[in-house]
N, CA, C and O of each residue as an XYZ file, in Angstrom:
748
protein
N     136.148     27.661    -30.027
C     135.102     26.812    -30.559
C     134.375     26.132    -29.395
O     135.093     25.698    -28.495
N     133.068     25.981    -29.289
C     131.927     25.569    -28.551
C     132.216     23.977    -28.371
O     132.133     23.239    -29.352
N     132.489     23.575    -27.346
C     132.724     22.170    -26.943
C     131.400     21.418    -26.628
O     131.409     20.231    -26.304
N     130.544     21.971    -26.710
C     129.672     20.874    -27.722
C     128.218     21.609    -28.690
O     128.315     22.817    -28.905
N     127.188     21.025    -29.130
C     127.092     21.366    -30.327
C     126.026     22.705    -30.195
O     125.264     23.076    -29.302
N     126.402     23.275    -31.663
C     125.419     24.589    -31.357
C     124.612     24.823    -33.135
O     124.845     24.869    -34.343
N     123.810     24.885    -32.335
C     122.961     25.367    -33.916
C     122.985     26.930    -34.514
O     122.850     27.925    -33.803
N     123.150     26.944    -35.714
C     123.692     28.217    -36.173
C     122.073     28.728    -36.551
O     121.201     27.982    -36.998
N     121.957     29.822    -36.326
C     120.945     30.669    -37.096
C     120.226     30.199    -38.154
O     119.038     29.882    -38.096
N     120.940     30.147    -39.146
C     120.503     29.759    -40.753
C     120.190     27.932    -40.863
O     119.576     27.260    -41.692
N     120.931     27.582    -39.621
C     119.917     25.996    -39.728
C     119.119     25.867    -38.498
O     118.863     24.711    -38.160
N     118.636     26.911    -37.693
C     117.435     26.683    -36.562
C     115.931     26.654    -37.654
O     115.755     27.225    -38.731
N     115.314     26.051    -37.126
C     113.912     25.689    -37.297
C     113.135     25.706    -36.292
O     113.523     25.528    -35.138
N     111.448     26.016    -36.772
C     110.861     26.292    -35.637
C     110.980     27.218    -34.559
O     111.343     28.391    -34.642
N     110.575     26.458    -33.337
C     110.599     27.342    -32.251
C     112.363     28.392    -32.080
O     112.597     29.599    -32.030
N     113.526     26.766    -32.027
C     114.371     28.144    -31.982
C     114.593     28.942    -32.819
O     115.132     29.950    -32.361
N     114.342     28.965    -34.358
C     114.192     29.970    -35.103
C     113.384     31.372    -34.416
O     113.858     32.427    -33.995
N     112.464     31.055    -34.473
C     111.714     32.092    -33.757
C     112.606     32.542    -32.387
O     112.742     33.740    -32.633
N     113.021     32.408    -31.612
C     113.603     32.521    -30.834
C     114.993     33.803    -31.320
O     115.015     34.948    -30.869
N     115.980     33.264    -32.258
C     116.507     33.491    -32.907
C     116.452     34.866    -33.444
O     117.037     35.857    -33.006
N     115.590     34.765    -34.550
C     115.314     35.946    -35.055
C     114.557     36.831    -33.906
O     114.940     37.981    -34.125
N     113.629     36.852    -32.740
C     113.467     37.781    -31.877
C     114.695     38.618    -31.216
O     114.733     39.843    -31.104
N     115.589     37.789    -30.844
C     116.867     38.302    -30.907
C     117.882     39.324    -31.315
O     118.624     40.142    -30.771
N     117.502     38.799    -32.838
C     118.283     39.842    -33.703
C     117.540     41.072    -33.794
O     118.105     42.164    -33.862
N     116.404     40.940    -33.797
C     115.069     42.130    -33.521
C     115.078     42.837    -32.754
O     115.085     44.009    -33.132
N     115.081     42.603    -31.402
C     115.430     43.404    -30.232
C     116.681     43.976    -29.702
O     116.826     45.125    -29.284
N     117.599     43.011    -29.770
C     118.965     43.292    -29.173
C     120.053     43.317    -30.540
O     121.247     43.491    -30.298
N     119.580     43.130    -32.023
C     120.352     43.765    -32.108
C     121.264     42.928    -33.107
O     121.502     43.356    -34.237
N     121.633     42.032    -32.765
C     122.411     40.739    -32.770
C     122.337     39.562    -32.201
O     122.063     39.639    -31.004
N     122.495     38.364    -32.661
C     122.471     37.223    -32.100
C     124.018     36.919    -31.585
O     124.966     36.984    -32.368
N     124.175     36.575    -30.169
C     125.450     36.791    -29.676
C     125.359     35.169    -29.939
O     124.377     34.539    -30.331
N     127.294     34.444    -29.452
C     127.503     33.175    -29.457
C     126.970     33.036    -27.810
O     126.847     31.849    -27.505
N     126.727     33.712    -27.013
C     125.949     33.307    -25.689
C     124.421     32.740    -25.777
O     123.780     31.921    -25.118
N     124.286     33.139    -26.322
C     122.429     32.677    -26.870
C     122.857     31.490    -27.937
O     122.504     30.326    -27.750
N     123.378     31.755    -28.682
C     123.459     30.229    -29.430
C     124.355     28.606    -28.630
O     124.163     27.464    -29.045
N     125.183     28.937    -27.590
C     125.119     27.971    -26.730
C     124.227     27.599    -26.473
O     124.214     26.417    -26.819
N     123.257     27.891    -25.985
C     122.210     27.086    -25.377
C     120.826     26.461    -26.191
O     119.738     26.110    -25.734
N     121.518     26.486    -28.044
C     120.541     25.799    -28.268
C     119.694     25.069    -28.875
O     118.826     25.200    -29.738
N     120.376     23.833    -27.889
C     119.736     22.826    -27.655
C     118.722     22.769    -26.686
O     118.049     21.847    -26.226
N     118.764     23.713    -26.531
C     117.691     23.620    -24.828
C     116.671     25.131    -25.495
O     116.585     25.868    -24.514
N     116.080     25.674    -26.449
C     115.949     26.743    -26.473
C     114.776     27.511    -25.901
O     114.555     28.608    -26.415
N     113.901     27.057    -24.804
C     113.346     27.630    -23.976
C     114.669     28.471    -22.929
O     114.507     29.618    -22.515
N     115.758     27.758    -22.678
C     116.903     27.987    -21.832
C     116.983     29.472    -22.285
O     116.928     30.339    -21.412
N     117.134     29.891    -23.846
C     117.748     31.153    -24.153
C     116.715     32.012    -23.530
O     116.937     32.875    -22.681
N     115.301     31.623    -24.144
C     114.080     32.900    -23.585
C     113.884     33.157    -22.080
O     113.551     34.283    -21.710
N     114.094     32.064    -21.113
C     114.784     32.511    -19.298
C     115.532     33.215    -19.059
O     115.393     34.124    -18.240
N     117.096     32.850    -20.087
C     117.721     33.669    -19.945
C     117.899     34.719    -20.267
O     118.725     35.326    -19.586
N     117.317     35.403    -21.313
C     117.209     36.790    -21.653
C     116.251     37.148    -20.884
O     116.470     38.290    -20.480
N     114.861     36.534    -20.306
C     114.186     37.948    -19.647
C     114.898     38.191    -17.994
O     114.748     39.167    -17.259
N     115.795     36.782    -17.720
C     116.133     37.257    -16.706
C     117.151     38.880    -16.828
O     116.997     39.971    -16.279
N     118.089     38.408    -17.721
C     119.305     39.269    -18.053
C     118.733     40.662    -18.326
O     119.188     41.651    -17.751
N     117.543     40.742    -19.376
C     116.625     42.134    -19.507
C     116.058     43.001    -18.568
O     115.885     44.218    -18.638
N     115.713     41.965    -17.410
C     115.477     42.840    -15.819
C     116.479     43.001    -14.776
O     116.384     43.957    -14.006
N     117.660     41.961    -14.651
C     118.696     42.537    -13.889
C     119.157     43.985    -15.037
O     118.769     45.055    -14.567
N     119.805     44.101    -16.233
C     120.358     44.708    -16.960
C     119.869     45.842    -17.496
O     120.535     46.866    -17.647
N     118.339     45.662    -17.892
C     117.787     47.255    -18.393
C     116.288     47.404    -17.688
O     115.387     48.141    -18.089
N     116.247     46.459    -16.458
C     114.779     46.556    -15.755
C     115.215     48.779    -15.670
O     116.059     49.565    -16.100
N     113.989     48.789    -14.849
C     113.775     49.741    -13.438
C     114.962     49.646    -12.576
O     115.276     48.545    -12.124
N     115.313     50.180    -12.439
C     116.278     49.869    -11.064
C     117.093     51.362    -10.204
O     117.053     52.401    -10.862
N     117.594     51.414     -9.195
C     117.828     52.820     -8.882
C     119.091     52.799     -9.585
O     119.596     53.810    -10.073
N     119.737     51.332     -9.650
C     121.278     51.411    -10.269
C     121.051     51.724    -11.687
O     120.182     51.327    -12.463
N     122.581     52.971    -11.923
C     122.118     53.811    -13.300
C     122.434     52.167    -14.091
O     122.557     51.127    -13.446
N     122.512     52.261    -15.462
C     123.227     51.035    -16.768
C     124.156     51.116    -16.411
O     124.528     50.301    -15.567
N     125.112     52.241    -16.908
C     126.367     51.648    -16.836
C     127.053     51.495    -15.474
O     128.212     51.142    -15.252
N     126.395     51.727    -14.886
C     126.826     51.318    -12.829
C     126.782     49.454    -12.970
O     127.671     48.703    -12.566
N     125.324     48.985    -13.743
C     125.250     47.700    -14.042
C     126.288     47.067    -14.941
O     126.837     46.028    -14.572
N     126.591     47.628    -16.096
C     127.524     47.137    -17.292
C     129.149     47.016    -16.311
O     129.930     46.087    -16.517
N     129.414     48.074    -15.313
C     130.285     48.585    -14.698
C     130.895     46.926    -13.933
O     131.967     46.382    -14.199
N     129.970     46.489    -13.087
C     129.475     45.908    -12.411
C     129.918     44.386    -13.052
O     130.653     43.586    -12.474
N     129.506     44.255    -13.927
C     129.493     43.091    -15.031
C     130.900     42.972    -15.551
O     131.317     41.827    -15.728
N     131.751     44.060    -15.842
C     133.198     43.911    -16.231
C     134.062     43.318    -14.988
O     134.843     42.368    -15.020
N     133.720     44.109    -13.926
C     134.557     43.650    -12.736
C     134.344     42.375    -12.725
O     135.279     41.683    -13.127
N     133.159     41.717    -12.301
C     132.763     40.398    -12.478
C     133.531     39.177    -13.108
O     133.804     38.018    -12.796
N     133.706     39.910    -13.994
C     134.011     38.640    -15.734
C     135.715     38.773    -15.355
O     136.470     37.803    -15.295
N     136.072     40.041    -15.146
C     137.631     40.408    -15.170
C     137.918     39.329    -13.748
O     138.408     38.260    -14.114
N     137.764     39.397    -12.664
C     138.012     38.395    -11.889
C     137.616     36.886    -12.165
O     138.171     35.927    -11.629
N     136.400     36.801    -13.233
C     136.517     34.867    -13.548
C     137.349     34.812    -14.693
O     137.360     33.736    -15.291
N     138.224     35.970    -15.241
C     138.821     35.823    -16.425
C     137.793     35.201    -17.415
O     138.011     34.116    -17.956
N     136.884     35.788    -17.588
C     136.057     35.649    -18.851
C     136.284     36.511    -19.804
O     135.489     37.436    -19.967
N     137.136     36.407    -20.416
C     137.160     37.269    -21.700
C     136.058     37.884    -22.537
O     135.808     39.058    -22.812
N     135.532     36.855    -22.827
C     134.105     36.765    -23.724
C     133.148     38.241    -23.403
O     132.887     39.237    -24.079
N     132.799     37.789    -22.014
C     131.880     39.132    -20.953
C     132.604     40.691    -20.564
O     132.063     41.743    -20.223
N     134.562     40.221    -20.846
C     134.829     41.450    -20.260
C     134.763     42.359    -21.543
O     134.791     43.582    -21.406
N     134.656     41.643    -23.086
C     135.026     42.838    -24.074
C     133.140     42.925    -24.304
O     132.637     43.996    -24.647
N     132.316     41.747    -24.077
C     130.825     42.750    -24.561
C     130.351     43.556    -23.538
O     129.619     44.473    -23.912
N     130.561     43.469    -22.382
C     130.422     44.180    -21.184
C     131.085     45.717    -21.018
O     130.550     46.784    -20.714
N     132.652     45.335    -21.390
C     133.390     46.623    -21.967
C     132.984     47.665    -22.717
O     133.047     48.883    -22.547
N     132.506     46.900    -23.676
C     131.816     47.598    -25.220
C     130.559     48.334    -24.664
O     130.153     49.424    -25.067
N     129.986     47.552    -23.646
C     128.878     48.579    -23.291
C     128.905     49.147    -22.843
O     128.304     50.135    -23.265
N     129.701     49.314    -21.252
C     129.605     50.601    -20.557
C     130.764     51.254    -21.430
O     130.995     52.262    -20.761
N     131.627     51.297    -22.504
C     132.130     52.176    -23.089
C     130.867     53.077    -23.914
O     131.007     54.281    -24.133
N     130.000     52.542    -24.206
C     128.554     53.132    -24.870
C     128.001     54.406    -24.124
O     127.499     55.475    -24.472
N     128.347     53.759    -22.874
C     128.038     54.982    -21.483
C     129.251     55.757    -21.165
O     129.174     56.865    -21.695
N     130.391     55.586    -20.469
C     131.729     56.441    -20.668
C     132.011     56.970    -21.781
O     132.242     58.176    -21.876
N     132.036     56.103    -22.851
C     133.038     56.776    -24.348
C     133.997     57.176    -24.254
O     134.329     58.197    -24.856
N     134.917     56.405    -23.333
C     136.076     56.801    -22.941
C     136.992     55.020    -22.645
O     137.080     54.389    -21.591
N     137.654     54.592    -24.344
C     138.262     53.244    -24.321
C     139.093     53.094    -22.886
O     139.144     52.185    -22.057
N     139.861     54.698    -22.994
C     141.033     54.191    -21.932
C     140.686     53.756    -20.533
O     140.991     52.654    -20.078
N     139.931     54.834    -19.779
C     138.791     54.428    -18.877
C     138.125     53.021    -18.608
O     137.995     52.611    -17.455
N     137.794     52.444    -19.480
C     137.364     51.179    -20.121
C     138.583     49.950    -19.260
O     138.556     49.071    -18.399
N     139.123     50.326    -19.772
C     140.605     49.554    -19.900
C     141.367     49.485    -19.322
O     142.206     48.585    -19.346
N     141.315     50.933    -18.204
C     141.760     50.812    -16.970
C     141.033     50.167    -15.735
O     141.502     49.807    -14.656
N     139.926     50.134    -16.149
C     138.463     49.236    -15.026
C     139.046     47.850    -14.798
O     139.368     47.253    -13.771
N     139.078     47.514    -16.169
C     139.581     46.122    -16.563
C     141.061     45.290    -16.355
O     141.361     44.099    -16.440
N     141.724     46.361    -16.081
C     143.060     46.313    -15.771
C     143.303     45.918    -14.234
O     143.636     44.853    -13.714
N     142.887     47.709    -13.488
C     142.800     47.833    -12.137
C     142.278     49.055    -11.528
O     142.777     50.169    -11.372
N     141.105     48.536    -11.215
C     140.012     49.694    -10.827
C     140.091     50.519     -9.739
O     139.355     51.479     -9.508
N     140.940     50.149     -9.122
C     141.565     50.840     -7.957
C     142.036     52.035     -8.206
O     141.740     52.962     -7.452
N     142.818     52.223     -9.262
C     143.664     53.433     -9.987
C     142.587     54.224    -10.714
O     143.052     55.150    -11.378
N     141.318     54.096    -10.753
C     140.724     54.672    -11.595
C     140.033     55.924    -10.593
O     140.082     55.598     -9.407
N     139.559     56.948    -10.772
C     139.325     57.871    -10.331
C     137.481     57.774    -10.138
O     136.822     58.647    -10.703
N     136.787     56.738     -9.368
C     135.796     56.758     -9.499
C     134.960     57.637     -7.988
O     135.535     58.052     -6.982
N     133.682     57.692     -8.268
C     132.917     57.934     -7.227
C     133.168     57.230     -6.379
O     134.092     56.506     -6.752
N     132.763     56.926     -5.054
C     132.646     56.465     -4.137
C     131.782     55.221     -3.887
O     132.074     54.101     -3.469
N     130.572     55.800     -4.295
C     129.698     54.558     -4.217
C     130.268     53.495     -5.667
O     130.591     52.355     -5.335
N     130.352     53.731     -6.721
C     131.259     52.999     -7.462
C     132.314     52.110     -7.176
O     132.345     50.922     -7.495
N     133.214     52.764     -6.533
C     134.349     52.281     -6.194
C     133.814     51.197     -5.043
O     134.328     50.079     -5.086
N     132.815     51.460     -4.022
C     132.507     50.120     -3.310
C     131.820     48.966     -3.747
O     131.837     47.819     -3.301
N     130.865     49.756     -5.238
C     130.420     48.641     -6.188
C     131.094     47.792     -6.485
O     130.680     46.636     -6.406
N     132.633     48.140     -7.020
C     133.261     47.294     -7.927
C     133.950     46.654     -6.675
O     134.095     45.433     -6.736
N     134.314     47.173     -5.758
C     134.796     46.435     -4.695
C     134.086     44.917     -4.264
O     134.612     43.809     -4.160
N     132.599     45.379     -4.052
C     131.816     44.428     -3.809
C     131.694     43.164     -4.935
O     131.625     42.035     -4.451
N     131.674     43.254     -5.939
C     131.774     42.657     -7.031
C     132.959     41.575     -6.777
O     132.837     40.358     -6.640
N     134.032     42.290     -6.756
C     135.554     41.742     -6.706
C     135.045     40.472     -5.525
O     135.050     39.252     -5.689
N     134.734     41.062     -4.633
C     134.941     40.624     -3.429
C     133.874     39.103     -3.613
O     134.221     37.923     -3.569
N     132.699     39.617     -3.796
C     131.536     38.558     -3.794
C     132.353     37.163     -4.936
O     132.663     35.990     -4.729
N     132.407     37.698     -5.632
C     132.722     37.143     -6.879
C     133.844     35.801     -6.271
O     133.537     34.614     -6.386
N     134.956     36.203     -5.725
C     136.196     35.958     -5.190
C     136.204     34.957     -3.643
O     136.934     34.061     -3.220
N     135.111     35.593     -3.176
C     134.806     34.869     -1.670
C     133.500     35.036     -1.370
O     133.179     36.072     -0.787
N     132.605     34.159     -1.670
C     131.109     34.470     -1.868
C     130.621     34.545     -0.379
O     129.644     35.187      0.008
N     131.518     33.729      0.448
C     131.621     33.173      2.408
C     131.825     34.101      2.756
O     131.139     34.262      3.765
N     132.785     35.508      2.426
C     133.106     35.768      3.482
C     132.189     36.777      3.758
O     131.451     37.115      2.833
N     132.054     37.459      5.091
C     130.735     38.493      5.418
C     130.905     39.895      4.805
O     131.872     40.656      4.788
N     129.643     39.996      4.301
C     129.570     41.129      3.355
C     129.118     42.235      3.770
O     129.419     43.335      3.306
N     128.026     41.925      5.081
C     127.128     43.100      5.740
C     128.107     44.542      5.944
O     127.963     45.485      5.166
N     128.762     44.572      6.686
C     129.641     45.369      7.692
C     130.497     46.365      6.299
O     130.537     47.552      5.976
N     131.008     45.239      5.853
C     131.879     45.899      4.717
C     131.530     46.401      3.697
O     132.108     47.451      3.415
N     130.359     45.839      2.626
C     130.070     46.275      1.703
C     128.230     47.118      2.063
O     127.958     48.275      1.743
N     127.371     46.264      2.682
C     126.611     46.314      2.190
C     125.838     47.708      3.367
O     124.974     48.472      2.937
N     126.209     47.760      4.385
C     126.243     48.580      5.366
C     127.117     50.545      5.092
O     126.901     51.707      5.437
N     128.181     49.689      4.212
C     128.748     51.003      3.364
C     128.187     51.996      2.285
O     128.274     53.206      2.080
N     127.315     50.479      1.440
C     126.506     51.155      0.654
C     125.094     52.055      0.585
O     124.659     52.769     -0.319
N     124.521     51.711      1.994
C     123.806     52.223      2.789
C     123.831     53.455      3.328
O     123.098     54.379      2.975
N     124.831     53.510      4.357
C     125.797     55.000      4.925
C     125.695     55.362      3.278
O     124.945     56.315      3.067
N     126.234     54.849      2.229
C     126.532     56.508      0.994
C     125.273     56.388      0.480
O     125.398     56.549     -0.734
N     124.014     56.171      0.775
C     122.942     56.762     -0.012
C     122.273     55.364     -0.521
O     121.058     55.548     -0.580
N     122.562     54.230     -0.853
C     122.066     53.267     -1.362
C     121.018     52.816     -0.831
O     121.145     52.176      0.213
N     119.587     53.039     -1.444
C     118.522     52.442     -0.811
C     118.571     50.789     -1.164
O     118.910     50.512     -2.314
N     118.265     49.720     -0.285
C     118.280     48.509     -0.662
C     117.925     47.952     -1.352
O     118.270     46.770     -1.331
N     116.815     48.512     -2.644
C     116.509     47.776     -3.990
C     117.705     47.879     -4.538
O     118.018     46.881     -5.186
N     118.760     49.028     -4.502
C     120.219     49.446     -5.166
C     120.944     48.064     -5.111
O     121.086     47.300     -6.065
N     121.308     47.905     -4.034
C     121.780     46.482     -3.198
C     121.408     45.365     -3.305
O     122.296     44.523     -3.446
N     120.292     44.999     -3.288
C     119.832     44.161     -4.475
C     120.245     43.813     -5.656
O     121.054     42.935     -5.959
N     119.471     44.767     -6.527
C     120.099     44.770     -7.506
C     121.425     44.648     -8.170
O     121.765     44.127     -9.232
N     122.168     45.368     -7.105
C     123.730     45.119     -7.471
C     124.679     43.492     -7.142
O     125.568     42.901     -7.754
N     124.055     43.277     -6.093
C     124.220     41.521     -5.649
C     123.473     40.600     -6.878
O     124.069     39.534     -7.038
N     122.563     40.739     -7.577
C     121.639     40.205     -8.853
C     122.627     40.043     -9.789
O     122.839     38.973    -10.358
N     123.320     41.185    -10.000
C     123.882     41.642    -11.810
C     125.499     40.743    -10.689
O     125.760     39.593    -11.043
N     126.006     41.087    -10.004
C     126.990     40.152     -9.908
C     126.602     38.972     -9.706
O     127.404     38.353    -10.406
N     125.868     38.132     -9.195
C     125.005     36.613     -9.420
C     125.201     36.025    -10.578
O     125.834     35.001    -10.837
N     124.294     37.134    -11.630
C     124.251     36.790    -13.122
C     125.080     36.709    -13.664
O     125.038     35.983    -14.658
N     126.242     37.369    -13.342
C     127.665     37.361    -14.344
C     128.529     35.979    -14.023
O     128.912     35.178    -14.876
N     128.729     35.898    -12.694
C     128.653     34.723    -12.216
C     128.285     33.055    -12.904
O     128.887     31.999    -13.102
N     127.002     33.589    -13.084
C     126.338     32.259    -13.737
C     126.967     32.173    -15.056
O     127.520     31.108    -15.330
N     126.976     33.396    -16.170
C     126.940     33.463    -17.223
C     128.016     33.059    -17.384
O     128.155     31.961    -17.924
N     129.184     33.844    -16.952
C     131.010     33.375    -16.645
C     130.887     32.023    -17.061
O     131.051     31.494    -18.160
N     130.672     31.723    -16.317
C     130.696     29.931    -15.747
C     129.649     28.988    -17.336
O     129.929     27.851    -17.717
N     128.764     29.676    -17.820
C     128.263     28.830    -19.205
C     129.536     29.064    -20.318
O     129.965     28.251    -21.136
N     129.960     30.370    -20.079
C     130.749     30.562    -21.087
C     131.968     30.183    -21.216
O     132.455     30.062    -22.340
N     132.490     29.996    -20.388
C     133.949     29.404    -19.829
C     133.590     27.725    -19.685
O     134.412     27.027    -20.280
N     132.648     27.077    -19.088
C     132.409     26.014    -18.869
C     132.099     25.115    -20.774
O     132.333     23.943    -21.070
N     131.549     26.192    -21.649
C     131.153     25.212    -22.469
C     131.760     25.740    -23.317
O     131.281     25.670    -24.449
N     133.136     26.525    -23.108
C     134.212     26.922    -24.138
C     133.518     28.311    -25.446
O     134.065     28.315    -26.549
N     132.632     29.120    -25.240
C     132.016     30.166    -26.265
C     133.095     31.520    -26.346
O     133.497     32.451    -25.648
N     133.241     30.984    -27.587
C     134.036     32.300    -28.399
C     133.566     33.135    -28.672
O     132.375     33.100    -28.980
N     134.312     34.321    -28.688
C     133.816     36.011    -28.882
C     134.075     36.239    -30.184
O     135.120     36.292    -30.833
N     132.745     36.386    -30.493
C     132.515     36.350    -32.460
C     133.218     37.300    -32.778
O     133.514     38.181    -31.972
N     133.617     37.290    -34.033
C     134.541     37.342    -34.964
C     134.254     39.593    -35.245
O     135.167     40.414    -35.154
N     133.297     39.802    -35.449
C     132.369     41.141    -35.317
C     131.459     41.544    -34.240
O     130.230     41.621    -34.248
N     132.244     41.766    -33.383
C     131.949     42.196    -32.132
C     131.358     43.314    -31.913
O     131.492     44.056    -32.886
N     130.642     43.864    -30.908
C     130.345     45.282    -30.437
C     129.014     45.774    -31.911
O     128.079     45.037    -32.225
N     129.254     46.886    -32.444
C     128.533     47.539    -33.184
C     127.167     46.403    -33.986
O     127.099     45.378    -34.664
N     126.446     47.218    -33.476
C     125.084     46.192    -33.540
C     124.293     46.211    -32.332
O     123.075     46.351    -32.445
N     124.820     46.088    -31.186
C     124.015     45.308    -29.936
C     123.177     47.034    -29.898
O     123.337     47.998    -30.647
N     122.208     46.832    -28.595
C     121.364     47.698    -29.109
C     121.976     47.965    -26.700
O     121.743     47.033    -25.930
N     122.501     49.011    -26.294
C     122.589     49.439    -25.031
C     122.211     49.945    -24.209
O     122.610     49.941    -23.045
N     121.074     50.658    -24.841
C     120.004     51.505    -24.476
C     118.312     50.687    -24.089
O     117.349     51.383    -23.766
């Protein structure tokens, strides 16, 4: 339960109504991440177009390299919340639970690409020790395997964001609704 107050759908008015129902329109569902914030509900429409261009902009990084990206993230702030809608999505892209579940577990054991495997590394790492130097190790690696630097970018962005998000969701206590997954729109 949300440690402090949240307006439900069926009693928003006005603007966050509108807000609201765009929501359910586009993506699908109204998650309890968007209804944290609102009291503030310009807050939600920042935060979705930010989340819409790290997450389904242009980018050289494929989705589920991003969704990928986003589990590691959440799995090291122990965000529950992010690791099963995050899960749910790049399972949309794998279709493979166990896979899923082994990411989430320990990604090390998982049989990934290369540039992957330094993704999620980087993730771990940023996430974990934001100080310590990244050039040499991660970002210089990702380079040598092919990563042009919008990639790199981008991939430092979507771990940023998870980051932030972690931290609303964990910070203001948001539970992982009750009917999860089927609905959101991943594509």
């Amino acid at each position: 339960m949300a440690y402090i107050k949240v307006v439900q759908h069926e009693e928003a008015e006005g603007r966050l109504k509108e807000i609201y129902d765009n929501l359910v329109e586009t993506r699908g569902k109204l998650a309890e991440v968007h209804k944290i914030q609102s009291l503030n509900p310009e807050s939600i429409v920042n935060h979705m177009d930010l989340y819409m261009t790290i997450m389904f902009g242009k980018s050289p990084l494929k989705r589920y390299q991003r969704e990928m990206i986003a589990v590691i993230v959440s799995v090291n702030n122990d965000c529950e919340y992010c690791q099963q809608h995050h899960g749910e999505a790049l399972n949309h892209f794998w279709r493979d639970d166990e896979r899923v579940e082994q990411l989430r577990n320990d990604f090390t054991q998982l049989e990934l690409n290369e540039v992957d495997m330094v993704l999620c590394e980087y993730a771990e790492t940023l996430t974990a020790n934001p100080n310590s130097p990244h050039e040499e190790k991660f970002i210089k690696r990702l380079a040598d395997l092919g990563l042009e630097d919008r990639a790199i970018l981008d991939a430092t962005l979507v771990i940023a964001y998870f980051n932030f998000v972690n931290r609303i969701v964990l910070g203001l206590g948001v539970a992982l609704e009750e009917h999860k997954g089927a609905g959101y729109k991943y594509d």
